[in-house]
MARBA-3410 file (N, C-alpha, C, O; in Angstrom, 1 decimal):
92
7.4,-2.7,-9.4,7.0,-1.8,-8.3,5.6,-1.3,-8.7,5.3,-1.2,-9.9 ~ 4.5,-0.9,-7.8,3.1,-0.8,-7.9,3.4,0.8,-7.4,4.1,1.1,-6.4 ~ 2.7,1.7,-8.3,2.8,2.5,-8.3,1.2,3.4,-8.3,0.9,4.6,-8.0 ~ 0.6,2.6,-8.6,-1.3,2.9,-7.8,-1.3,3.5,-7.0,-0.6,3.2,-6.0 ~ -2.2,5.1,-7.1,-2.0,5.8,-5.6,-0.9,6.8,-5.4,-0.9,7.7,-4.6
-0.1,6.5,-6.1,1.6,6.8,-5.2,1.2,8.6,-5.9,0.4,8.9,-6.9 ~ 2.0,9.6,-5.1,1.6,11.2,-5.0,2.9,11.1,-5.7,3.9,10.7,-5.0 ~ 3.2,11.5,-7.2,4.6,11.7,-7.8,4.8,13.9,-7.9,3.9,14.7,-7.8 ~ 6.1,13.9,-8.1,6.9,15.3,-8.4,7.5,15.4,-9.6,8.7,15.1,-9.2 ~ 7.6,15.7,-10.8,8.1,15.3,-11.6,8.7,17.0,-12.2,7.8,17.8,-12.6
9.8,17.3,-12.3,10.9,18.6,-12.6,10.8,18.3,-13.9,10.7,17.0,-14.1 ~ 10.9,19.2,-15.2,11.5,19.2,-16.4,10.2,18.0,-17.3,10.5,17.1,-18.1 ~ 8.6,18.4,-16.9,7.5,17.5,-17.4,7.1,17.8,-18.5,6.1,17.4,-19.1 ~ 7.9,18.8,-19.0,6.7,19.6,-20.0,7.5,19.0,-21.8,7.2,19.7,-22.8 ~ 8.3,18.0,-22.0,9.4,17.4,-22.8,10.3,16.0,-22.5,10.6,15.6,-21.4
10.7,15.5,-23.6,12.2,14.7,-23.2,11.2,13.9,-22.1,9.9,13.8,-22.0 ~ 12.5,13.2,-21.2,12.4,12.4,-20.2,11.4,12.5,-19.2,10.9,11.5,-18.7 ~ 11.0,13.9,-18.9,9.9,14.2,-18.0,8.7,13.8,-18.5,8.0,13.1,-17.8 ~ 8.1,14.1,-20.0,7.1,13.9,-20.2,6.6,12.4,-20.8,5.5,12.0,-21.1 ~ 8.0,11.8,-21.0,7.7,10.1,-20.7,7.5,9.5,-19.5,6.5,8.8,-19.3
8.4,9.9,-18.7,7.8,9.5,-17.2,6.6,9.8,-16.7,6.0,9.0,-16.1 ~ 6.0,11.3,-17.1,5.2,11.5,-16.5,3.9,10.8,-17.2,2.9,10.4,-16.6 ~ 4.1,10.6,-18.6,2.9,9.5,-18.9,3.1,7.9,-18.4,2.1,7.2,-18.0 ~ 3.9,7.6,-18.6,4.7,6.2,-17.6,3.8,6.1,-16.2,3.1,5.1,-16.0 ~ 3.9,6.8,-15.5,3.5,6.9,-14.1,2.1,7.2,-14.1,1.4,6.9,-13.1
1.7,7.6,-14.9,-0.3,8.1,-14.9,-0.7,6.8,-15.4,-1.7,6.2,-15.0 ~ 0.1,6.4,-16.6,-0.7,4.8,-16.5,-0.7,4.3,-15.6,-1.8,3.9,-15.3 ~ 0.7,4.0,-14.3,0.1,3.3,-13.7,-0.6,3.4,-12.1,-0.6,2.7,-11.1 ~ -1.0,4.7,-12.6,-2.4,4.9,-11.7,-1.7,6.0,-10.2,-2.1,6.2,-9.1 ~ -0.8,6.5,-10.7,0.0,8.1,-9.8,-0.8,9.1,-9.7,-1.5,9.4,-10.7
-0.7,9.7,-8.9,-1.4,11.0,-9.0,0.1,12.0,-9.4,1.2,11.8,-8.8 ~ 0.0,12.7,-10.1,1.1,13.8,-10.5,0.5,15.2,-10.4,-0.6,15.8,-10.6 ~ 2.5,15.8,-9.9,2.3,17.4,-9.8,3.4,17.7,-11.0,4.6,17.7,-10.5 ~ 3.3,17.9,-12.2,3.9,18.1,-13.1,4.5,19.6,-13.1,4.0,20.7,-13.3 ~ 5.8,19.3,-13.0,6.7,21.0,-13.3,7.0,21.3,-14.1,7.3,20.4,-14.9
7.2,22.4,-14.7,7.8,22.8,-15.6,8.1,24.5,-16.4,7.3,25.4,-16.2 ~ 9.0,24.6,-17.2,8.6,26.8,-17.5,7.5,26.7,-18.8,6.7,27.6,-19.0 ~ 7.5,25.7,-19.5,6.3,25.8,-20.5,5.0,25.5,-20.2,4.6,24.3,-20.5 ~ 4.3,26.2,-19.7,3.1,26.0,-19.2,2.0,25.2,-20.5,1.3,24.2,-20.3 ~ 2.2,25.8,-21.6,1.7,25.3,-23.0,1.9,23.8,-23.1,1.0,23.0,-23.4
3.1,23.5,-22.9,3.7,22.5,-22.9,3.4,21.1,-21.9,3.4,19.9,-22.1 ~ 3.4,22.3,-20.7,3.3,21.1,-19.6,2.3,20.9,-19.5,2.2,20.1,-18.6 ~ 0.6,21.4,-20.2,-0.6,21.3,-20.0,-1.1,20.2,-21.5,-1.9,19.4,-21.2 ~ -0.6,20.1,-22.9,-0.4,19.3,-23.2,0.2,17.9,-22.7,-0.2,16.9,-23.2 ~ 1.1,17.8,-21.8,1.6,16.5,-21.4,0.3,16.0,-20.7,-0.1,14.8,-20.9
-0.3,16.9,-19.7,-0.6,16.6,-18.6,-1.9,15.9,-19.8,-1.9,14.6,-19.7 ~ -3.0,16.6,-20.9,-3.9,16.0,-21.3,-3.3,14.9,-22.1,-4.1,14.6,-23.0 ~ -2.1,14.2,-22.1,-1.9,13.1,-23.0,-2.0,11.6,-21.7,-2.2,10.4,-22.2 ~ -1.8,11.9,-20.4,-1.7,11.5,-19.4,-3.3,10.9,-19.4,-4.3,11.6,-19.6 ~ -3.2,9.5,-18.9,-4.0,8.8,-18.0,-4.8,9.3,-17.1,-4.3,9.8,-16.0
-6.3,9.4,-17.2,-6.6,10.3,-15.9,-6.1,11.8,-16.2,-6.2,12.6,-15.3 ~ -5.8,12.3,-17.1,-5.8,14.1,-16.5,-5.9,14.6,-15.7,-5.1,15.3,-15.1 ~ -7.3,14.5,-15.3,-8.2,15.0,-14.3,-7.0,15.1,-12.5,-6.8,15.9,-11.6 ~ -6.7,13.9,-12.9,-5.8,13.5,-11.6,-5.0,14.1,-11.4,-4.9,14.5,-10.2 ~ -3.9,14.7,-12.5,-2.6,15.8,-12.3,-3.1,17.3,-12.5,-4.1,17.9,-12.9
-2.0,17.5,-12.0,-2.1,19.3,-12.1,-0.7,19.8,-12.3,0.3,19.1,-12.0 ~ -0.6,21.1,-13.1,0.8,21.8,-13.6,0.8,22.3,-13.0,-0.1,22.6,-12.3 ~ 2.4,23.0,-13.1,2.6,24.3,-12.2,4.4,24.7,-13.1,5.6,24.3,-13.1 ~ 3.7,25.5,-13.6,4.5,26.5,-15.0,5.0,27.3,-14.0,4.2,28.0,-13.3 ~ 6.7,27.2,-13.9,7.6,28.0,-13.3,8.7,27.7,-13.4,8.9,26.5,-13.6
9.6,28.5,-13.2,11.3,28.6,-13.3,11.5,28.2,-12.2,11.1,28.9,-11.2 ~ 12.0,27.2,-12.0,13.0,26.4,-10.7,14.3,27.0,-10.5,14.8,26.6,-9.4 ~ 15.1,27.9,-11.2,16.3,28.0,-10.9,15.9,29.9,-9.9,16.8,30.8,-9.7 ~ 14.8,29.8,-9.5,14.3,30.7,-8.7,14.1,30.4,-6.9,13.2,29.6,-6.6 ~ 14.7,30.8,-6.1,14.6,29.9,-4.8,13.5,30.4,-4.6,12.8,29.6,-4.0
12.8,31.3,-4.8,11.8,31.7,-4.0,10.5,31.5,-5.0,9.4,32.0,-4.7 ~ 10.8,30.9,-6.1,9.4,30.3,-6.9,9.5,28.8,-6.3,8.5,28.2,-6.0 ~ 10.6,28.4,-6.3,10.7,26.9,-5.5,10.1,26.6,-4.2,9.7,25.4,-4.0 ~ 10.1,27.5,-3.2,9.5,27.3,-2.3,8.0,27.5,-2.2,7.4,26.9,-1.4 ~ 7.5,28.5,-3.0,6.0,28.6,-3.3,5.5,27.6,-4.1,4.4,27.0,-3.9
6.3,27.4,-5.0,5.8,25.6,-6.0,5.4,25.1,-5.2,4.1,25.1,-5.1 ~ 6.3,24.3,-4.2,6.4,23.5,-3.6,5.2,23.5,-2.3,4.6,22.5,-1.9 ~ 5.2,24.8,-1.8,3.8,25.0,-1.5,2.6,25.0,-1.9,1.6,25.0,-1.1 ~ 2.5,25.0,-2.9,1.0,24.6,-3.5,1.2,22.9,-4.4,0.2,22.2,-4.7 ~ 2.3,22.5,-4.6,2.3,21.2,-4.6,2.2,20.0,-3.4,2.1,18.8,-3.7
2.0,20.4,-2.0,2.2,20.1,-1.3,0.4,19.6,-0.7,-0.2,18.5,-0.4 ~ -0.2,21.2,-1.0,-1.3,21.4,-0.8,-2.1,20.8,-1.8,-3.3,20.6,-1.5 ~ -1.8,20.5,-3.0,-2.6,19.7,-4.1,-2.4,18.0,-3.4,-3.3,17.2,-3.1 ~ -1.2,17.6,-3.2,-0.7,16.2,-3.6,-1.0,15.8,-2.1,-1.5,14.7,-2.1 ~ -0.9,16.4,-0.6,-0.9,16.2,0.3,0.3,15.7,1.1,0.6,16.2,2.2
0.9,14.6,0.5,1.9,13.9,0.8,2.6,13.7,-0.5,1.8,13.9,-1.4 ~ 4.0,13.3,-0.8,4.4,13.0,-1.8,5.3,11.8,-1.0,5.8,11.8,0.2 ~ 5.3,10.8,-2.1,6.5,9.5,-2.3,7.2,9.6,-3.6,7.9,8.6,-3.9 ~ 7.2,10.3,-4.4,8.4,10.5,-4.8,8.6,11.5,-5.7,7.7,11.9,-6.4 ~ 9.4,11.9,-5.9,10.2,13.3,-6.5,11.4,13.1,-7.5,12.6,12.9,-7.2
10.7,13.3,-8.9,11.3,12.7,-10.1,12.4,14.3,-10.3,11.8,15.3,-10.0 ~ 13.2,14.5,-10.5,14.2,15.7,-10.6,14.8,15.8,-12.0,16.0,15.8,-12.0 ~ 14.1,15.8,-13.3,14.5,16.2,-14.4,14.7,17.3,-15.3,14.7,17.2,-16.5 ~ 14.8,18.3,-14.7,14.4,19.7,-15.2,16.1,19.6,-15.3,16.9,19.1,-14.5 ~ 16.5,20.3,-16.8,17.8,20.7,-17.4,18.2,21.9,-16.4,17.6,22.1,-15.4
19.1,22.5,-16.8,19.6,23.4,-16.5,21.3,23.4,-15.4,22.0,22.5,-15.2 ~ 21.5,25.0,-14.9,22.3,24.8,-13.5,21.3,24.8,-12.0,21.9,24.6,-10.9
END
């Protein structure tokens, strides 16, 4: 799968599984909106990433409905469109 271009969402980026994916996918040429509550964390992933420049973080608690819907608004407004929405963030 060609993944050049493609607008990714990636939950739980800032560690573990998120932050292999999210270097996985910057190689191959994604633009990413990297989530996560470690902002420290998720801004090192983001500078180990392909392109840096290309992604952007957004340090926040998902298990908050009403941080989720503002995330998601300014991820919306960065990425424009998204194709796909990686959901790895632990928790309930």
């Amino acid at each position: 799968m060609n993944f050049e271009g493609k607008r990714i969402v990636i939950t739980g980026a800032s560690k573990g599984l998120g932050a292999v994916c999210a270097r996985y996918f910057a190689s191959q040429g994604a633009c990413l909106a990297l989530i996560a509550r470690d902002g420290k964390k998720l801004e090192e992933v983001r500078l180990s990433c392909t392109f840096p420049e290309r992604h952007k973080t957004f340090s926040v608690d998902l298990t908050s409905s009403a941080n989720l819907v503002s995330t998601f608004g300014e991820v919306n407004l960065f990425l424009k469109e998204v194709d796909v929405v990686l959901h790895v963030a632990g928790g309930g």
